[in-house]
N, C-alpha and C positions, 0 to 999 in steps of 0.2 A: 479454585480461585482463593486468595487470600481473603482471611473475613476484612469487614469491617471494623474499623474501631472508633469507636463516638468522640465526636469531638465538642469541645464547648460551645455553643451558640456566641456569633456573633452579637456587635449591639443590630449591627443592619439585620439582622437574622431576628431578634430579642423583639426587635421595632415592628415587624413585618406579623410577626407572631400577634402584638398585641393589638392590631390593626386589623388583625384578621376577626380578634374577638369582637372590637366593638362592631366592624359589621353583620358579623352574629348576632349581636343583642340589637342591631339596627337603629344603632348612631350613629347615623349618617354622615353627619355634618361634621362630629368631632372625627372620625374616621378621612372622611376628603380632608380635612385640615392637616392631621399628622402624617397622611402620605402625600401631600405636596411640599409637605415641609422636608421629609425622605427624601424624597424626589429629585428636592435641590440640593442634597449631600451628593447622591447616586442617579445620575441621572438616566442612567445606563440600564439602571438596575429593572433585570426583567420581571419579579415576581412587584417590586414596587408601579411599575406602570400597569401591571395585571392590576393591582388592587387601584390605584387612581382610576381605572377606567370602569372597574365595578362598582368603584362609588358611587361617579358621577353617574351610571346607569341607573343606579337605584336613586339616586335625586333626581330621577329624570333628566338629567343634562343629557342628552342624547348626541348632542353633536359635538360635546366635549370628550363624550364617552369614542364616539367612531372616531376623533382627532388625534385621540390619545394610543388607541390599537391602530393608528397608522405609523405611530412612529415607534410603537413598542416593534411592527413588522417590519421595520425597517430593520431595525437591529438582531432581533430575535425570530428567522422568517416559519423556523421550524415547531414552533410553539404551539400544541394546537387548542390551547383555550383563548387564544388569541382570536379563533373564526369562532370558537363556540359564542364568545360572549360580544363579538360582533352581528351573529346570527340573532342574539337576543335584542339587542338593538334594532335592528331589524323588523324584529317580530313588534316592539316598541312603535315601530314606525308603519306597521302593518303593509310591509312590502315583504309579502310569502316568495319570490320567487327570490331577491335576492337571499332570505334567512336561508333559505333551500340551498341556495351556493354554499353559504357561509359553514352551516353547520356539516356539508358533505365534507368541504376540505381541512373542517377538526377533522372527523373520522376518517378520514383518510391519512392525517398523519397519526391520530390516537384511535383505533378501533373503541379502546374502554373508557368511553364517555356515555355514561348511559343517559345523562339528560339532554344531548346533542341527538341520539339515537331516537328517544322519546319526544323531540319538537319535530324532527322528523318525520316520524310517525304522525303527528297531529297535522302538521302543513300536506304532507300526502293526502292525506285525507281530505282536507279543507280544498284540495286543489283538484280532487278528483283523479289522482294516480294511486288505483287500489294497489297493483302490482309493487311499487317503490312502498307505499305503507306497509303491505305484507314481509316485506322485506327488512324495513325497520323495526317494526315490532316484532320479529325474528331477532334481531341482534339484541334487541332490550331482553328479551326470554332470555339468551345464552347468556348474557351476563347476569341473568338472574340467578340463572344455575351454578356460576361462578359460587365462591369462597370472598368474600368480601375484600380478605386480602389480595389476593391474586389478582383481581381486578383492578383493586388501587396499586399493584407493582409495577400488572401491564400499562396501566396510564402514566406511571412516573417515567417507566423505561421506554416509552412512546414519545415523553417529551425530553428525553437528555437525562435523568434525573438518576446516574447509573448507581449510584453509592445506596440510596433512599431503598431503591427497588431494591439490590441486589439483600442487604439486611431483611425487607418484608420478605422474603423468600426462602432466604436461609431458614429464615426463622419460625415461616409456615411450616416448612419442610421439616423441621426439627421438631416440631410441638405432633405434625400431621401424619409422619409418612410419607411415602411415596405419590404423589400426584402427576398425573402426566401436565396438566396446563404449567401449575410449579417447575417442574422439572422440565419442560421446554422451554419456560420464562426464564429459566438461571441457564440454559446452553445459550437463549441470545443473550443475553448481558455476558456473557463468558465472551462469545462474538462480539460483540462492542468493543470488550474489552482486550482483545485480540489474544483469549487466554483459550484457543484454538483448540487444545489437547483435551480440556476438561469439558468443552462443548462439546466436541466428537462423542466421549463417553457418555455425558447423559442424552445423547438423541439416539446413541445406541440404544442404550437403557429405557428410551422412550418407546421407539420402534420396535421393540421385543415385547411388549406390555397393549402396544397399539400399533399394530402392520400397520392399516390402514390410512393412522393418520398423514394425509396428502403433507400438510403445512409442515408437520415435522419432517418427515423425508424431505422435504424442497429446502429444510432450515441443513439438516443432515450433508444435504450435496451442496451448499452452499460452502459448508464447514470444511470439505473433502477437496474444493475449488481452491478455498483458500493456503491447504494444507499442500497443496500441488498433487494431491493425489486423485488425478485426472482420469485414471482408467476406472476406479470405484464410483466417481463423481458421474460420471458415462453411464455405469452399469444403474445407479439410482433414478436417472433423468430419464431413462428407457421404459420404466418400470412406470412413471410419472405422465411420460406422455402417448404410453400403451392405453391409460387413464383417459387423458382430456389432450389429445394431440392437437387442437387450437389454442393451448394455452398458450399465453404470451412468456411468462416470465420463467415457464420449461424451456420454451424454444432459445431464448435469450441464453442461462445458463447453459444448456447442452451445449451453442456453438461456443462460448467460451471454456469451456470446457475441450472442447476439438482445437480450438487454439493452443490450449497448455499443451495438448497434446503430439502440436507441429502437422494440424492436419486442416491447413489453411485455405486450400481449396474449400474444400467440406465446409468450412465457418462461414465463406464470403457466399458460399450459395444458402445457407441458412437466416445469414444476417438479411441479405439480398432479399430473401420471402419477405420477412418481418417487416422489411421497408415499403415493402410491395403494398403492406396494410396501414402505414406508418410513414409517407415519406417523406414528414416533416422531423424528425425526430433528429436530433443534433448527434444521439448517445449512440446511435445503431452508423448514424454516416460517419463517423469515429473509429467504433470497433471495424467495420469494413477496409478502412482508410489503412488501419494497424495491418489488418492482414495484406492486404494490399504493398504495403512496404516492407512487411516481411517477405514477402516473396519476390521482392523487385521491378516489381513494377507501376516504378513510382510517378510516371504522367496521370494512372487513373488512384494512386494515393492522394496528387495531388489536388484533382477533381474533389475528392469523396470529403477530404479536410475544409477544403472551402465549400463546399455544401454544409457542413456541421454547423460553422462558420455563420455561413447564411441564416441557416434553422434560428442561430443563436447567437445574435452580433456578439452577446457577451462573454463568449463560449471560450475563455481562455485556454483548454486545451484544446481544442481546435488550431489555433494560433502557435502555440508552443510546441506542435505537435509538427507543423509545417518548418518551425525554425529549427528543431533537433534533426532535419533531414540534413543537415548544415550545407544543403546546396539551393535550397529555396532561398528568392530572394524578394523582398517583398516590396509591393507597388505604395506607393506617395497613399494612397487612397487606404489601405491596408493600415499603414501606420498612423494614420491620422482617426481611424476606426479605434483600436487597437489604446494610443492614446486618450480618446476619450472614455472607453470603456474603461479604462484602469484605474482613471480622475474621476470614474461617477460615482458617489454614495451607493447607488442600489448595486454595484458590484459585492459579490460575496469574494472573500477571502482567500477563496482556491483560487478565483477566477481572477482574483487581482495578481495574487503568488505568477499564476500562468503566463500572464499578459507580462507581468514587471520583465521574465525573463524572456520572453519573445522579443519583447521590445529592445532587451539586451543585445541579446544576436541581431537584428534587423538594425540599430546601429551599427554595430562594430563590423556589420558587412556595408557599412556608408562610409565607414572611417572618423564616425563622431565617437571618438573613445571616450572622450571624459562622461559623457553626456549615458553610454551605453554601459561604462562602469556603474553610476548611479542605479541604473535599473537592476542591473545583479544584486549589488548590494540592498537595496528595497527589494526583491523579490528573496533575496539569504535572507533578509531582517523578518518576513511574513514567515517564511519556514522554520526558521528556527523558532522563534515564540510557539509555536505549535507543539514541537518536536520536546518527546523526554528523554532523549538520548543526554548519557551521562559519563562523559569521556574516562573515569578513574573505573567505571566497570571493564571496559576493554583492558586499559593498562593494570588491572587488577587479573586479568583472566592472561595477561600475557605474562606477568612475573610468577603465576601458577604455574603455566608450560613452563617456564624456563627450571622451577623447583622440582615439577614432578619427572619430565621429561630429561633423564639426564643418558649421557652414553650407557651409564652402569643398568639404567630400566630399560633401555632398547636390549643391550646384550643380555639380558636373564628372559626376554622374550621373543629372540631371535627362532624363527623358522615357523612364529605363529600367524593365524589370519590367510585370506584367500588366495591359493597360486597364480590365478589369472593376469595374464599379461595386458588383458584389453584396454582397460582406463589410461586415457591422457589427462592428467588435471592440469589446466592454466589458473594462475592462481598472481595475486598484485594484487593493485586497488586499478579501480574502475578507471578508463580515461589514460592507462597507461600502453594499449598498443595490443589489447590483448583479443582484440576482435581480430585484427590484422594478423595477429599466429591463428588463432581460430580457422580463418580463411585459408591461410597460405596450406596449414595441414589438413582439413576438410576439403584441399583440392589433390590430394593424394589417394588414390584408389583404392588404397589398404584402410583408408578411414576413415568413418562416418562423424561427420558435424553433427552436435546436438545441439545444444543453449545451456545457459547457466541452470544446472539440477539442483535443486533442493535437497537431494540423498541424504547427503553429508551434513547439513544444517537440521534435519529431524532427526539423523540419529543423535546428535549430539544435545539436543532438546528430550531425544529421549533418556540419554546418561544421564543429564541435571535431572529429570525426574520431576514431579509433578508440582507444584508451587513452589519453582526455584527460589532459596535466597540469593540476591543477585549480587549482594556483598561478601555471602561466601556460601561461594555454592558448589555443589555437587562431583561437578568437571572443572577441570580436568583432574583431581585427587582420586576420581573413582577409577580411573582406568587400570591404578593399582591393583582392584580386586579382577578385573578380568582376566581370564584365562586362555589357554591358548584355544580353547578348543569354542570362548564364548566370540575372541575375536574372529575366527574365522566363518563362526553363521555371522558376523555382524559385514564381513567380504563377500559374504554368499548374499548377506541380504539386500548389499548395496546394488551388485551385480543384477540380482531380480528386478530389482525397483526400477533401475534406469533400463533393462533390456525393453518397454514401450516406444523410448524415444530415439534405439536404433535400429539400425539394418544389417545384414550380413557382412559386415565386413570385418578385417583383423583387430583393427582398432576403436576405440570411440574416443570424442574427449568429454570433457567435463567443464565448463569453462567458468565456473561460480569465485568471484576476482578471489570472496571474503577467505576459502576454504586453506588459506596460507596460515590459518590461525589454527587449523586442525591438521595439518603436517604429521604431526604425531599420532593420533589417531590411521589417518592416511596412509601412513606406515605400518603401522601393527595390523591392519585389517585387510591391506591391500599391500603386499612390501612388493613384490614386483611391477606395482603400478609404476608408471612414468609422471615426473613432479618438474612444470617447467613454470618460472618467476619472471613473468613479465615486468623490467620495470622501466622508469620511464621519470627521464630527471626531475629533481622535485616542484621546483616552482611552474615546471609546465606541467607535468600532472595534477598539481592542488592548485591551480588557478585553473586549469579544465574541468577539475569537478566544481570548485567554485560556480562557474559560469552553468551547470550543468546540474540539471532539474530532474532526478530521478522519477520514476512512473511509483516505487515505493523503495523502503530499506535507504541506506547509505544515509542515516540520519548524522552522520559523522562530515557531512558534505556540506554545511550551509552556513559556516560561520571560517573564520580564518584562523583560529584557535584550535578550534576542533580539528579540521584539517590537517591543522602542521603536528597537532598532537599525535594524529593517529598515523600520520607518515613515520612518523621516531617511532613508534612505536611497531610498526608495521619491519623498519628498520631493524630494531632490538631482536625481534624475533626473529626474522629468517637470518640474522647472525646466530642466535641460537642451532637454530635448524642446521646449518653447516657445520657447525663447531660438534654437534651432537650425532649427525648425520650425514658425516662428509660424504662428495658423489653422490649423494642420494637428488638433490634438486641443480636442474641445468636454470644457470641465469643467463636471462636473455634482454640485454639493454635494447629499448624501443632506438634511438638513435642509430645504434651499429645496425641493426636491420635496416634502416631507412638509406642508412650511407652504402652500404651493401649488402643486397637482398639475397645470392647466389651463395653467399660463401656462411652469411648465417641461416638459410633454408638447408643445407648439408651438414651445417653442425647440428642442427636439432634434428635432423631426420636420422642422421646417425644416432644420439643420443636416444631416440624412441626405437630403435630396432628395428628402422625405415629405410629401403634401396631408392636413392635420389630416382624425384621424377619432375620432367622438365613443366610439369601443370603447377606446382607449388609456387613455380616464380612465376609463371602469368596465372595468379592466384584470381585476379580481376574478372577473367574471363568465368569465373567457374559458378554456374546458375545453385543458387541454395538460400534459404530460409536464413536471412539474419536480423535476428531480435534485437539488437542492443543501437547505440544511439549512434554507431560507426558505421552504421547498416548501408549509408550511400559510397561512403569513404571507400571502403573497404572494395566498392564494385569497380574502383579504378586503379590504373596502376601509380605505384608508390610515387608518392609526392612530399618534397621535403619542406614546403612553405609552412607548414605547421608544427615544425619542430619552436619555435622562437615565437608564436604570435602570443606568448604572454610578455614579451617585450614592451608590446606597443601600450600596456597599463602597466608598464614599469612604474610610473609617477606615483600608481595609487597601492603599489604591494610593498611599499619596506616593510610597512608588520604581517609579512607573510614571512618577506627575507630573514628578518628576525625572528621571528617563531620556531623557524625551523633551522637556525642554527646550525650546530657542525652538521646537519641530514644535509646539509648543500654537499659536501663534499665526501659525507663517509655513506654516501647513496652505491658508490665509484670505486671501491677497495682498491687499493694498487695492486699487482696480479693477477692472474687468469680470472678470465668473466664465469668459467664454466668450474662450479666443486664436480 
């Protein structure tokens, strides 16, 4: 991970700081004075309403003190000395059973609060539960045995605090050695931080020094989940609940783990147990619900979704999970739920993002467009504030391919990389028609449907190499140094990786939209793979991802900017690709398939080294696992209604129209559709 680098304190930072002393030295009064003075600069500001309420606590304000931690939880609900110093109010007020609440659900979001652990201990006792006391003053011992530091990292990175902790760590670890707590505390902040590759390594590094430790192997297969590396992630969770086979949060990963794996059955009878013990739990009638619609059978999807629903009126993806079937249509009662949830303060942030875009679709299938636009756009406006997706790295990585990857570097490494013929890659952007080729050739008996594989996004994670610069990095200039003999373990090693997710047949595909950006790669590692370009005219594709709330990635999706950027840009390159690589990729316009499905189902099956078969055009008919948000679409036969229904907010896209510029027309080459 990249280190840290110090930055100047704030005056809100400066102020907080010296607030923090006089409560130190227990001047009280001037202390409440200068954080209500804070207060009403920042009113937001979480570590300032932390100190307002410890004030007033120590002045005994006691109901000023639990007024003030009501509304810091309001805003900040993951904080956890928010219950610790609500639990002391409490204890103030000499109600042990509610401090007992309070001080459980600090430690349950911060384990490393040892004076939370320690009133615990004391109210156990006071209340005559030897067992819960034994138990607390157990965790006060372990962090006794802690390293001072490491304890106060775990409490930082328990409450958000990822820069603060990730520094106390490093820097343990640099003065200390090797620690296993250290060193499993910087694989989760690495995890936080979603810097995946460098967690993997140090909970290897952990697990080598300490088999045993449970916590790190569950941190390990968490990291392996994330990685999509689902058969290793299988083999750990095995191993875990050979261990404590009642464990909850084994069983939970294992079945999502059988889900990456496309072993759907297997997940819903796992999740199913877990419900059996549980079955109020929103998150488990969710995951069911998913697999459930994976597989097609979507009446007890739809059951399993309004269950979530129910668990959890506020349950935004519950909601939005029923409006991406795009054939759910929802009751007067549903929207008016749904509405109020989105409009309530105590909704968090996902849950509103969720709702804004459910409520999207659940208009625009009433026909209130103007009204159903607003909700896209407020649910793009929550996402994108979120998101650090940074449009000039992609157009940065695309004017690379185009300098490295020229005709002259394919010809000096022609006849390198893996012979196999198997791979089909579908490759576009999301929303362009590409679930619907998926289907149409997973209903061909020479070839197995998979889902969109990760393969090709980790090796290319692996060429950038370990703390990419992402202004200039790695890839694609490195492919310069490999060789004929490195690209072809890198074809062997693709081939291994995805052989979990098929079956015996001649073909597979690969249906990952982004991997149009790796073309070249694709080529030298795989040159007899087959490369087909789904695309799909611009303003209905980028007004379908618009409207359209990915499960993760496509952070290029949420603003109307980004979007039309990365269409041109998407455009820039597979004209590269042709100019570089003629015949190498069949383009296949989402319209001419829709306008005639017969006569473009034979050009692609010719084009992949396929004998026409009459299952491809009653593609509809054909029972199989589909992941993506087409998933109901795709089980019917071709329907042209949704070529044009970005029409009907024609009023509200002219800065889409304009964004995207001559891509209105040079999407369309004049010429044959197929290099």
């Amino acid at each position: 991970m990249n280190s840290i680098v110090s930055q100047p304190l704030s005056s809100v930072e400066a102020e907080v700081g010296r607030i923090r002393e006089l409560l130190n030295q227990r001047q009280l009064e001037p202390a409440l004075a200068a954080t209500k003075a804070l207060a009403a600069q920042v009113p937001e500001n979480r570590d300032v309403l932390y100190l307002l309420a410890l004030a007033q606590r120590h002045l005994q304000r006691i109901e000023d003190a639990l007024d003030t931690l009501e509304r810091l939880e309001r805003l900040h609900p993951r904080f956890s000395r928010i219950y610790q110093e609500r639990g002391h109010c409490f204890v103030a007020q000499r109600d042990a059973s509610r401090a007992i609440d309070a001080f459980l659900r600090a430690v349950n979001i911060n384990p490393a609060l040892p004076a939370s652990w320690s009133m615990l201990e004391g109210l156990y006792r006071m209340t005559g539960q030897e067992d819960n006391a034994r138990m607390a003053a157990g965790h006060v011992e372990t962090l006794k045995g802690l390293p001072p530091e490491v304890v106060r990292a775990t409490s930082l990175f328990s409450d958000g605090e990822l820069a603060a902790a990730e520094q106390i760590t490093r820097a343990y670890l640099l003065a200390h050695g090797d620690h296993i707590e250290a060193m499993r505390l910087l694989a989760r902040i690495g995890m936080a931080r979603d810097v995946l590759d460098d967690a993997e390594i140090l909970l290897e590094a952990v697990l080598e020094r300490a088999p045993d430790y449970r916590a790190a192997r569950l941190d390990y297969a968490r990291v392996l989940v994330e990685r999509h590396k689902y058969p290793r992630a299988c083999e750990q969770l095995e191993r875990l609940l050979e261990l404590d086979p009642p464990n909850r949060e084994y069983r939970v990963l294992y079945a999502t783990a059988r889900v990456g794996l496309g072993q759907h059955e297997q997940a819903i009878s796992l999740y199913r147990a877990l419900l059996a013990e549980t079955p109020d739990s929103p998150e488990l009638h969710l995951s069911v619900a998913h697999a459930l619609k994976t597989l097609g059978r979507t009446p007890e999807a739809i059951e399993s979704y309004r269950a979530a629903a129910r668990a959890r009126p506020s349950y935004g993806d519950a909601y939005w999970s029923l409006a991406n079937l795009k054939t759910y249509r929802f009751t007067d009662e549903e929207i008016s739920c749904m509405r109020a949830e989105e409009a309530s303060s105590a909704s968090s942030n996902i849950d509103r993002c969720h709702l804004c875009f459910a409520l999207g679709k659940a208009l625009e299938d009433r026909g209130e467009y103007a009204e159903s636009f607003e909700f896209y756009a407020r649910g793009n406006a929550l996402k994108r504030a979120e998101s650090r997706y940074r449009a000039e790295i992609i157009e940065n990585n695309t004017r690379l391919q185009i300098e490295v990857c020229t005709s002259e570097f394919f010809a000096a490494r022609a006849g390198s990389g893996a012979a196999s013929e198997e791979p089909i890659f579908i490759v576009g952007l999301p929303r362009s028609g590409s679930t619907l080729l998926e289907q149409i050739l997973a209903s061909h008996p020479q070839v197995d449907g998979t889902q969109e594989l990760a393969e090709v996004p980790r090796i290319v994670q692996d060429l950038q190499g370990r703390d990419p610069d992402l202004d200039n990095p790695r890839y694609p200039g490195g492919l310069r140094e490999l060789g004929n003999e490195q690209l072809r373990r890198l074809g062997e090693r693709y081939l291994a990786e995805t052989r979990v997710y098929r079956g015996d047949r001649l073909r597979f595909m690969d249906k990952m939209p982004n991997n149009f950006r790796h073309i070249g790669l694709i080529h030298l590692m795989l040159p007899n793979a087959r490369i087909i370009d789904v695309r799909r005219e611009p303003m209905a594709c980028c007004f379908g991802n618009l409207k359209q709330l990915f499960a993760s990635g496509q952070e290029f999706t949420y603003s109307i900017e980004d979007i039309a950027r990365y269409y041109r840009t998407y455009l820039d390159l597979m004209d590269h690709w042709d100019r570089v690589l003629p015949g190498r990729v069949l383009r296949v316009h989402h319209e001419d398939v829709v306008a005639d499905l017969e006569v473009n189902v034979r050009r692609i099956l010719e084009f992949c080294g396929l004998p026409f078969d009459p299952a491809c055009v009653e593609f509809h008919k054909t029972e199989r696992s589909v992941r993506t948000a087409s998933s109901e679409q795709v089980r019917r036969p071709i329907y042209r209604e949704g070529l044009e229904q970005w029409k009907r907010y024609e009023p509200w896209l002219a800065p889409l129209r304009e964004a995207l510029g001559d891509a209105l027309w040079r999407y369309r080459p004049a010429g044959p559709t197929a290099q």
